[in-house]
C-alpha positions in Angstrom: 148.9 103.6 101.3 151.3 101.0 99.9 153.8 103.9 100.3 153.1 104.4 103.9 153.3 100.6 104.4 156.9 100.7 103.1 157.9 103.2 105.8 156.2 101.6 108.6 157.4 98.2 108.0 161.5 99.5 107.7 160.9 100.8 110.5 160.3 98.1 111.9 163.1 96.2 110.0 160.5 93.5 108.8 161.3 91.7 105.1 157.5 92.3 104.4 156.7 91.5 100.6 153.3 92.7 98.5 151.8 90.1 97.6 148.5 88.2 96.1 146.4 91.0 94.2 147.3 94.1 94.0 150.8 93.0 92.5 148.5 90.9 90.0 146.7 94.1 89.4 149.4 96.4 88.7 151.3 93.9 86.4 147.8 93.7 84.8 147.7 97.7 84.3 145.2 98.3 86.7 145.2 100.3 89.7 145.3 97.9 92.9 142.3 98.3 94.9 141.3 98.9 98.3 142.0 95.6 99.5 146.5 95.1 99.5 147.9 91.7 101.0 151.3 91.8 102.3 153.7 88.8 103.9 156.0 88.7 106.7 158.2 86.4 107.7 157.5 84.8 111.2 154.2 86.1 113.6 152.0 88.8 111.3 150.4 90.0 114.7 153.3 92.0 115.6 153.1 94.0 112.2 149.6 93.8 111.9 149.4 96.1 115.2 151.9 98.3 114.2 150.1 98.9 111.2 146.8 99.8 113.0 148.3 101.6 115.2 150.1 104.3 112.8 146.9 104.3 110.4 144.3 104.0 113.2 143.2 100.4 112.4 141.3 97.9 113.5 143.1 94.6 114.1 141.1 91.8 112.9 142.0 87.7 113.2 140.8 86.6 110.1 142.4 83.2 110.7 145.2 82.5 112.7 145.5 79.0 112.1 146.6 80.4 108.8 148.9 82.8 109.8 146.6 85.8 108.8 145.8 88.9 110.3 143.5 92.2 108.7 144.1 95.5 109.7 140.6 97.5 108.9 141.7 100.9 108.1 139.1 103.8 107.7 139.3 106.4 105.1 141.3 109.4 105.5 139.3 112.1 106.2 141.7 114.9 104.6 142.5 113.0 101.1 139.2 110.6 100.8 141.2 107.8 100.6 140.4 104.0 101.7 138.6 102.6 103.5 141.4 100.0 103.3 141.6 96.1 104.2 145.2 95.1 104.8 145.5 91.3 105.5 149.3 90.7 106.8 150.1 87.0 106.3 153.2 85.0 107.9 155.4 82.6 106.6 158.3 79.9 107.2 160.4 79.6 105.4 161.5 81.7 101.8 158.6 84.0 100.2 159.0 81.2 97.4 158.2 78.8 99.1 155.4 80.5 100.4 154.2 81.0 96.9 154.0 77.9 95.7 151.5 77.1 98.5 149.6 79.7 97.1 145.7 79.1 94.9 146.6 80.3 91.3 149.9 81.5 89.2 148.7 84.7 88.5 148.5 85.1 92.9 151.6 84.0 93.2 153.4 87.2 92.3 155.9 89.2 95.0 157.4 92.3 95.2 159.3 93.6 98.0 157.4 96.2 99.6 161.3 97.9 99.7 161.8 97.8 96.6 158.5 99.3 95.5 156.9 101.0 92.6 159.5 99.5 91.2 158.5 96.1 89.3 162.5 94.9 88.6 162.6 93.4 91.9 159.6 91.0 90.9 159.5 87.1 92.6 157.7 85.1 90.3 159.3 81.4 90.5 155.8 79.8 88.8 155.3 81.8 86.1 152.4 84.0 86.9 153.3 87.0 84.8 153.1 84.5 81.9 149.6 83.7 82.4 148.4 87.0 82.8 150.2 88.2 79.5 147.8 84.5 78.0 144.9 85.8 80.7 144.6 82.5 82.1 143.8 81.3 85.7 146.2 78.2 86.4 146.0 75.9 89.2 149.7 76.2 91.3 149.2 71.9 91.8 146.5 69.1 91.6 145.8 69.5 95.4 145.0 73.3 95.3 141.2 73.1 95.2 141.7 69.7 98.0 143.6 72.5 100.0 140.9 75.1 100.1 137.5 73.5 98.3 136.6 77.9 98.7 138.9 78.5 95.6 136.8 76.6 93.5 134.2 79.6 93.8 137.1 82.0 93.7 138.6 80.5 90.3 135.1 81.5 88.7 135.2 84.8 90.2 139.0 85.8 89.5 137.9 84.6 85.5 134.8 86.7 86.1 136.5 89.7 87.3 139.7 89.6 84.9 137.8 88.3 82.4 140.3 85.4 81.6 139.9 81.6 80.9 140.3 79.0 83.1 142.7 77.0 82.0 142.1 73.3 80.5 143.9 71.1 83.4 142.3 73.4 86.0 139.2 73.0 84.1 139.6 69.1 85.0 140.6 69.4 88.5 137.5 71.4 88.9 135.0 69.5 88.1 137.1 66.1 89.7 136.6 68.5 93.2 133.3 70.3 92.9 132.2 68.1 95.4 134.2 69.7 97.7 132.2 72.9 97.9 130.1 71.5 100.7 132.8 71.4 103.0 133.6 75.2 102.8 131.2 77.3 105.2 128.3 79.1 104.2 129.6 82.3 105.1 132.2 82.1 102.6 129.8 80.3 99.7 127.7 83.4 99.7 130.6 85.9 99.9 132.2 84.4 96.4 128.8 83.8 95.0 127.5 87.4 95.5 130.4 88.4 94.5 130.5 86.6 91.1 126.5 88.1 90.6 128.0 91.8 91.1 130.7 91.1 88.0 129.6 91.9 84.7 128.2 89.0 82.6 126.3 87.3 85.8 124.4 84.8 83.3 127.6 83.6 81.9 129.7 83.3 85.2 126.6 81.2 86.8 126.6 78.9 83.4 130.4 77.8 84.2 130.0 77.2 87.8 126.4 75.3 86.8 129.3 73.6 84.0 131.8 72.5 87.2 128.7 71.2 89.3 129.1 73.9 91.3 125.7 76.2 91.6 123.5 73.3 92.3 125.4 73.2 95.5 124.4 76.8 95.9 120.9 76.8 94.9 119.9 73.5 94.5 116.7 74.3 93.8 116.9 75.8 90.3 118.1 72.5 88.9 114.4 71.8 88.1 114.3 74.4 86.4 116.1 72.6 83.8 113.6 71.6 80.3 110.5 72.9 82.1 109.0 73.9 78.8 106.6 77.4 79.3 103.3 78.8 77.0 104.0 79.4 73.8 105.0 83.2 74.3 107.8 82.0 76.3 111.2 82.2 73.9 113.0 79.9 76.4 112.4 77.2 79.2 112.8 78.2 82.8 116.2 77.6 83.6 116.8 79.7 80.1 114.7 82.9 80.9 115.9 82.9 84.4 119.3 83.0 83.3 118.3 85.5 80.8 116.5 87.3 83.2 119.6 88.1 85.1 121.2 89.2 81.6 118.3 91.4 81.6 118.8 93.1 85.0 122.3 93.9 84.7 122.0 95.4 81.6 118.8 97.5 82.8 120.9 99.1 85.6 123.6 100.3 83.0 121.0 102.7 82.0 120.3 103.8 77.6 123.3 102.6 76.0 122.7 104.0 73.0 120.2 101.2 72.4 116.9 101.0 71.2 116.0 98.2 73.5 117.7 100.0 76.4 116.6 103.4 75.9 113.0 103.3 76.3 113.8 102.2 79.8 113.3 105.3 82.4 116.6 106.0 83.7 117.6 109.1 85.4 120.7 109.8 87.5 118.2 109.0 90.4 117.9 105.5 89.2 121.8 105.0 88.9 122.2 106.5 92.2 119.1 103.6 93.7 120.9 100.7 92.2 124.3 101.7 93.7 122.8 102.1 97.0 124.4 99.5 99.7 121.8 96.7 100.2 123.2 94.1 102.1 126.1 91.8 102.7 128.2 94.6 101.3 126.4 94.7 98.0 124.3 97.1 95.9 120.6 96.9 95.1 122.4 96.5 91.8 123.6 93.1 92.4 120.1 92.2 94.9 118.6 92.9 91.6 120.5 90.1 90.0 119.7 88.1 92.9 115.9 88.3 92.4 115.8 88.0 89.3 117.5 84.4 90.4 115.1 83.3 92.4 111.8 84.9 90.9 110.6 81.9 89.0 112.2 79.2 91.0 108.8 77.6 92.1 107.9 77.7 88.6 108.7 73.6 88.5 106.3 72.5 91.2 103.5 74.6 90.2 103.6 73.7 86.7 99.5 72.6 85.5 98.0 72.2 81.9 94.5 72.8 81.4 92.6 70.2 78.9 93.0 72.6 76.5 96.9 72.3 76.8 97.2 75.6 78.2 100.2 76.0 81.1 100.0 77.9 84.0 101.7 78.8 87.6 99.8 79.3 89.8 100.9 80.4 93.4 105.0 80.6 91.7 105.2 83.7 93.3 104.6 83.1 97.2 106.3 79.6 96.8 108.9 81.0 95.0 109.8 84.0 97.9 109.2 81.0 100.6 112.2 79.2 98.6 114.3 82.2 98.2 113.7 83.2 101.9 114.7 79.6 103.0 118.1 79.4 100.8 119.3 82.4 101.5 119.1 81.7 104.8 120.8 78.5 104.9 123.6 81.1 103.0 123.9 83.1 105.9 122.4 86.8 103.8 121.6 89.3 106.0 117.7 90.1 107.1 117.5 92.8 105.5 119.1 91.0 102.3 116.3 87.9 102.0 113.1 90.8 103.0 114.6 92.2 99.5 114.4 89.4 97.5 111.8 87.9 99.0 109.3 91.1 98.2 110.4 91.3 95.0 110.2 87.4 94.1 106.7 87.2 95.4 105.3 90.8 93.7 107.4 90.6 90.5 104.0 90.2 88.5 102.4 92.6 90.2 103.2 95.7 88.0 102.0 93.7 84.7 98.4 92.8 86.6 98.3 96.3 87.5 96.8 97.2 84.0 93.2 97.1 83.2 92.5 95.8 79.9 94.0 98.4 78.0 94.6 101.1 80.2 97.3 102.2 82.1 97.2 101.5 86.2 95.5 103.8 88.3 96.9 106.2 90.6 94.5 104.3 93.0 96.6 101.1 92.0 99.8 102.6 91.8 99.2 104.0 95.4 98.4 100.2 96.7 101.0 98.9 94.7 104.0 101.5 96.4 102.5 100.6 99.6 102.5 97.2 99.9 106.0 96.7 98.7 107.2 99.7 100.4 111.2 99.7 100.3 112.2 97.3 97.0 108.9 98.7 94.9 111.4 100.5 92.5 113.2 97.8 91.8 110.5 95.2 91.8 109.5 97.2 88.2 113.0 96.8 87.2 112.4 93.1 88.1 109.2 92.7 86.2 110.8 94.7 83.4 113.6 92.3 82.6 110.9 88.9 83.3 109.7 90.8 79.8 112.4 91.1 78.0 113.6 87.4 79.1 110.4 85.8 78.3 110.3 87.0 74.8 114.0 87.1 74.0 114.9 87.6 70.1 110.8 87.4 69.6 110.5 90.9 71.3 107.8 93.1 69.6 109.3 96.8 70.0 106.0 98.6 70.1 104.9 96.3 72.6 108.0 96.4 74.7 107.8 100.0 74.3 104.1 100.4 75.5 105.0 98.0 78.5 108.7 100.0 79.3 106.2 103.6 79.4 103.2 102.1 81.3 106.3 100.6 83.9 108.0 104.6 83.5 104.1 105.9 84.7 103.6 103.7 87.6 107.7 104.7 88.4 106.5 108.4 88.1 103.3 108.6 89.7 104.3 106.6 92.7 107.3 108.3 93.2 106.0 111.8 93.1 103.7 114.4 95.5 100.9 113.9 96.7 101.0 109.9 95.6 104.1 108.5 97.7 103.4 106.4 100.5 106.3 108.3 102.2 104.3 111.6 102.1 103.1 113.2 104.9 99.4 112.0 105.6 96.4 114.7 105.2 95.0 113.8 108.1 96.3 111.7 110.9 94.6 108.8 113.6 95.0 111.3 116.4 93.3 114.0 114.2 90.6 111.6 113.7 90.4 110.5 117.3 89.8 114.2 118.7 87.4 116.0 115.3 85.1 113.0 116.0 85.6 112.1 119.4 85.7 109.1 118.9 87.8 106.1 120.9 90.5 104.2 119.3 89.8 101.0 116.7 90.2 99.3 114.0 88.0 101.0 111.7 90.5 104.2 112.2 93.2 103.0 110.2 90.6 101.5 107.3 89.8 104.9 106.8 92.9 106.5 107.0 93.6 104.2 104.0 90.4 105.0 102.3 91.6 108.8 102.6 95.0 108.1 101.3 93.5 105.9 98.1 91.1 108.9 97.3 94.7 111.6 97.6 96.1 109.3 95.5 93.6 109.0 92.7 93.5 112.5 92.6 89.9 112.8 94.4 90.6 114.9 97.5 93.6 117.6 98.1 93.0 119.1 101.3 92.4 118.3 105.3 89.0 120.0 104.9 88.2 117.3 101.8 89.9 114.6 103.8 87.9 115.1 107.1 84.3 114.9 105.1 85.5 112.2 103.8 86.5 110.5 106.9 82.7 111.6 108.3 81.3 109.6 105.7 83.3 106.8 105.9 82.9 106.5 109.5 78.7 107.0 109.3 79.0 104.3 107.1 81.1 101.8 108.8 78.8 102.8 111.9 76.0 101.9 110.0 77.5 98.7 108.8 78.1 97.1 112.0 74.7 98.7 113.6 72.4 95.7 114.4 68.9 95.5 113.3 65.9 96.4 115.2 62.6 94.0 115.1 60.5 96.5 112.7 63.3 96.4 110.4 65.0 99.8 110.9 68.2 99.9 112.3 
């Protein structure tokens, strides 16, 4: 693509210059990515539509004010490649001057798209390559984060992604403008922020922008969370297992590595392929994991009780806590679809733990309620409730006990997921089956025993329609006899 770029901008005679990330990455030894920034002297519309129109893009204003323009460009459907993003930006001026009003040294890095692969033609007047050889992230001036308050989030991120430090003075000037934050839309607060939960090491990019006074602008509400002490099998307070919580989740979704915590986990290729799914916002279940797993004890503070005996509990952290989670992600702008997720999963996290009965292992019965009363996030709800465990315990984790609890999680995984269990399977018998074998007119009572049917398939009591119907005729007689009202001698 970059070499397609070069040909389309000499023809049209522009001084266009690579710029921004995909230089950074290919100094750093990585392959650019998807998304390539470019700058043009003068009005980028002009070569932004030139662009889209030789590649089939989509011109999009991302923020004219600003001088930028993004060309969406689909994948190619002979090589596979893209889909790319292409933002064309314009500048007065030289290109040096219009990297020095760049966010950070190691963005401020040109090449001219001429001159490329070739990296002796590099523009680098502020010294990024240094600081990526030191992998640092350096403020380009103390007004940088007064400029755009949105790169305080994207300083965290870049360290995140790179995994560099931040350096000391930008440290400072960070946490003299976190304040800032509230100025930048929410839009943009929850594109950097899910962004920073899909990096590796989550729990430790959340603890630096916590450090700047950053995420209690984004979710305020965990600050509570803070010293709220938890019963005695609790390794940590709160604000400590929800952080290692998150740990937890990210490292469940990389599957066994070769660990004996990790591998009694069940993980199959279908599991890697659930997590990568696209969720929302652009994301993966993967990272809508993480995002539960933020928000799954955030009530936890105003439910807090002791009993005379000392004893602490919860109660109703759950519901409150998905009634907080659906109203912050809101106020973030996620998608529908996005706060349903995390919502679900916040409020039934403990569900596959109370599924147990004493000893013993949920019943399919249970299982079957369970699938269908979470429906779509009931997978990863037991990934959820799987790293709670490990988070609550921490370094006091018995392995036989997290063993037993990781294979009764792998049952209820297995049973619900298979024939003839799965809510998604094709009923035995259906309301219009029931309707015309017992004549009967449409009500409530059809759909309670269409569930009755379906609890019975899945506990293994009935296989076929013929079983299924009998039991729907007793069912019915009974609900019929139920609601039957009684005669004066006592018969009904």
């Amino acid at each position: 693509m970059i070499e397609k770029l070069v040909a389309c901008c000499a023809s049209l005679g522009t001084d266009a210059y690579l710029v921004g990330g995909s230089v950074r990455d290919w100094l750093g030894s990585s392959r650019p990515g998807q998304d390539l920034d470019i700058a043009v002297p003068g009005d980028p519309e002009a070569t932004a539509r030139e662009i889209a129109g030789k590649f089939g893009g989509t011109v999009i204003p991302l923020g004219l004010a600003h001088g930028v323009v993004r060309v969406a460009v689909p994948s190619d459907s002979e090589t596979g490649d893209g889909p790319w993003n292409i933002d064309v930006d314009g500048f007065s001026g030289t290109i040096e001057e219009d990297l020095a009003r760049r966010d950070f040294t190691v963005n401020a890095i040109a090449v001219p798209l001429a001159d490329w692969p070739s990296m002796d033609s590099v523009i680098d007047p502020l010294g990024g390559r240094a600081d990526l050889a030191r992998k640092t992230i350096s403020a380009l001036g103390p007004t940088v984060f007064q400029d755009d308050p949105g790169r305080l989030l994207r300083a965290v991120r870049l360290a995140g992604q790179l995994v560099f430090r931040i350096e000391p003075a930008t440290s400072k000037l960070m946490a003299a403008d976190a304040g800032l934050l509230a100025n930048v839309s929410p839009e943009r607060v929850r594109e950097e922020f899910l962004n920073i939960l899909s990096l590796n090491g989550a729990k430790g990019q959340i603890e630096v922008l916590d450090h700047f006074g950053l995420f209690t602008q984004v979710v305020p509400e965990l600050q509570n969370a803070k010293g709220v002490d938890q019963p005695i099998e609790h390794y940590w307070d709160v604000w400590g297992h929800t952080m290692h919580t998150i740990e937890a989740a990210e490292l469940l979704t990389k599957g066994h590595q070769n660990s004996p915590v990790y591998s009694c986990v069940p993980w199959t290729a279908d599991s890697e392929a659930h997590f990568n799914q696209h969720a929302t916002d652009g994301h993966t279940r993967g990272t809508v994991l993480k995002l539960a797993a933020l928000f799954h004890d955030v009530a936890k503070p105003q439910t807090k009780s002791l009993e005379a005996n000392g004893r602490t509990h919860f109660f109703g952290h759950s519901e409150q806590g998905a009634e907080v989670a659906t109203n912050r992600l809101g106020q973030l702008r996620v998608s529908s679809n996005g706060i349903e997720m995390v919502a679900k999963m916040v409020e039934h996290h403990l569900r596959p733990t109370g599924m147990k009965n004493g000893g013993e292992w949920p019943t399919n019965r249970a299982i079957y309620r369970y699938f269908r009363d979470v429906g779509d996030v009931a997978i990863d709800t037991l990934y959820l409730s799987l790293a709670d465990y490990l988070a609550a315990f921490g370094p006091n984790l018995v392995h036989e006990q997290w063993l037993d609890h990781a294979r009764m999680v792998g049952h209820i995984l297995h049973v619900g997921t298979s024939e003839p269990v799965s809510p998604t399977t094709a009923r035995l018998i259906t309301g219009h089956e029931l309707l015309t074998h017992f004549k009967i007119q449409p009500g409530p009572e059809i759909g309670a025993v269409l569930e009755r049917v379906e609890e019975a398939r899945a506990a293994g009591e009935i296989e076929t329609k013929e079983q299924a119907l009998e039991m729907a005729a007793n069912a019915l007689r009974y609900l019929a006899e139920q609601l039957a009202p009684e005669s004066g001698d006592g018969s009904t």
